[in-house]
N, C-alpha and C positions, 0 to 999 in steps of 0.2 A: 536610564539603565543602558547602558552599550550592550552589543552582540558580544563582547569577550565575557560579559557578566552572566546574560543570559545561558550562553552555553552553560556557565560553571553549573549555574541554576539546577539546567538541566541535565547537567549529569548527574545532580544527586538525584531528579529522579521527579523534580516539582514540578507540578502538573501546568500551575499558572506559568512556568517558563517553557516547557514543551507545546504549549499552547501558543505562546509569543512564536518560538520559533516556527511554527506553524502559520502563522500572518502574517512575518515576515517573509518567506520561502515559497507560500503555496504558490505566488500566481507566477514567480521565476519558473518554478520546477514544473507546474502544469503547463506554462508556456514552450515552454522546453518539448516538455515529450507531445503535446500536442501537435506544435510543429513538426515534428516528425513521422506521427502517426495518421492525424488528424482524423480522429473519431475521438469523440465528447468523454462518452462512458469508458472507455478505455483507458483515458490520458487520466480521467479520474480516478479508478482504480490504480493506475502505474502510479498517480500522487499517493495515492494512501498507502501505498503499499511500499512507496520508497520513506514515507515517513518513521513509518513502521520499523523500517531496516536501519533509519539515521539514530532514532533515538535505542535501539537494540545494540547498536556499535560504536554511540556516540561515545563511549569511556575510552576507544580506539582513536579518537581524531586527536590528531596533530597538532597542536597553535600556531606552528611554524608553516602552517599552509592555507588558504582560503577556506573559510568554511564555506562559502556560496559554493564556490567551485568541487567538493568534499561531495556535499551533497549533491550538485548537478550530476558527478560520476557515479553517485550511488543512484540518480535516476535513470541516468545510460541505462548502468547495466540490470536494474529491474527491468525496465522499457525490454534489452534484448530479450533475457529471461521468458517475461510475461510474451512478449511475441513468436517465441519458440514454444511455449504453452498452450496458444490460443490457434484451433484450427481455424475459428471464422477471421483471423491476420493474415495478410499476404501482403506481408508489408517490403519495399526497398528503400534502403534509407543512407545516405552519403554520414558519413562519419569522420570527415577531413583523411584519414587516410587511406580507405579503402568501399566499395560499395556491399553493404551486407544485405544478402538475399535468405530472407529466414522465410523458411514451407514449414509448416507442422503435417507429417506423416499420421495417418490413421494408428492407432495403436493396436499393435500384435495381441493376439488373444492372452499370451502372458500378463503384459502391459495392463489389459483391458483388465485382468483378473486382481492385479495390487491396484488399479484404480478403485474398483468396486470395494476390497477390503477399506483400504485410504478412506473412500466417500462412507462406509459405517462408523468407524474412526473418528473421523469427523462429524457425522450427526450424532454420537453419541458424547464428544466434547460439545459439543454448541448446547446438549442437554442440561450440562454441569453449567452451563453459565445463567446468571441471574437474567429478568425477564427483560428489561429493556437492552439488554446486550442481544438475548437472544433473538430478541424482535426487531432491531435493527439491521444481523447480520441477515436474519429471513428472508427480510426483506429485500436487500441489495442482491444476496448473492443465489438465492431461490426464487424468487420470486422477479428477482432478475430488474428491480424498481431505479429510477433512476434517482440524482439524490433532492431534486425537486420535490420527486412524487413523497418520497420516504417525508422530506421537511412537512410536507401538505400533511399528510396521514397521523403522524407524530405530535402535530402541531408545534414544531423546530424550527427554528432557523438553521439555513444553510450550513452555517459553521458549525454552529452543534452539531448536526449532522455529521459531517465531515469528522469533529472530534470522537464522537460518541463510537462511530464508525472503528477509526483509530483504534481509540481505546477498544473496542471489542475485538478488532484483531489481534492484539497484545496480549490480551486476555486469554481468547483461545489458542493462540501459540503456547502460552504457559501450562496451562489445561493440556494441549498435546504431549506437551516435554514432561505432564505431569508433575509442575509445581503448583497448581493449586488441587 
């Protein structure tokens, strides 16, 4: 099966093709932000989370352009995103044409106040989702696990991990938008 087939695959939405694009891409696209970041659990999150956003926009991509390259810019710009989010980053990073210096500022008591509604919001979507989604996200994102420990714990392989992972953020994005 070629990568022009696969995408089709996966834009209707088949799991088995979202999952190929996923083992073809992962160690390009973690290689990527890694290099730039270089912090483990970070680069892993920026992967999943750029996954998340290819297969969300994939009915947007173009054939007339790379898809490697498609997705490596939809890593970019997660990668800046997630580093403008994350107070423990202080990251600088060459971008061929300019040096980007991204601080994350403490947040204003306003800020603080939609964080805290946001974060009930959130635990209260991660409630609506069925138990191995919501034990998986506990896991990574509360309990702060890496995706070694979560595989050990789960008794998973790495990649499931990583899918299961996936798929649970899908999920609770849809739960937030309030489609399921």
């Amino acid at each position: 099966m070629t990568l022009d087939n696969i995408i089709l695959e996966a834009k209707k939405g088949k799991r088995n093709a979202q999952n190929a694009v996923i083992e073809l891409l992962w160690n390009k696209v973690y290689g990527y932000v890694w290099g730039k970041i270089k912090n483990e659990e970070e680069a892993e999150d920026i992967t999943i989370e750029t996954f998340t956003k290819v297969f969300a926009k994939l009915k947007l991509y173009n054939q007339d352009f790379d898809f490697t390259t498609w997705v490596i810019s939809i890593a970019h710009n997660t990668m800046i995103d997630h580093i403008r989010k994350s107070p423990k980053l202080n990251v600088s990073m060459y971008d061929e044409t300019h040096l980007l210096n991204i601080l994350e500022d403490q947040p204003s008591p306003e800020e603080y106040l939609i964080l805290k509604q946001d974060n009930d919001k959130l635990t209260e979507a991660i409630d609506k989702l069925k138990e191995p989604y919501q034990k998986i996200i506990e896991l990574r994102f509360i309990e702060d696990k890496t995706y070694k420990e979560i595989a050990d714990e789960l008794n998973l392989s790495l990649a499931n991990v990583k899918v299961r992972l996936l798929r649970a953020k899908q999920l609770l994005i849809d739960v937030m938008k309030g489609n399921i």
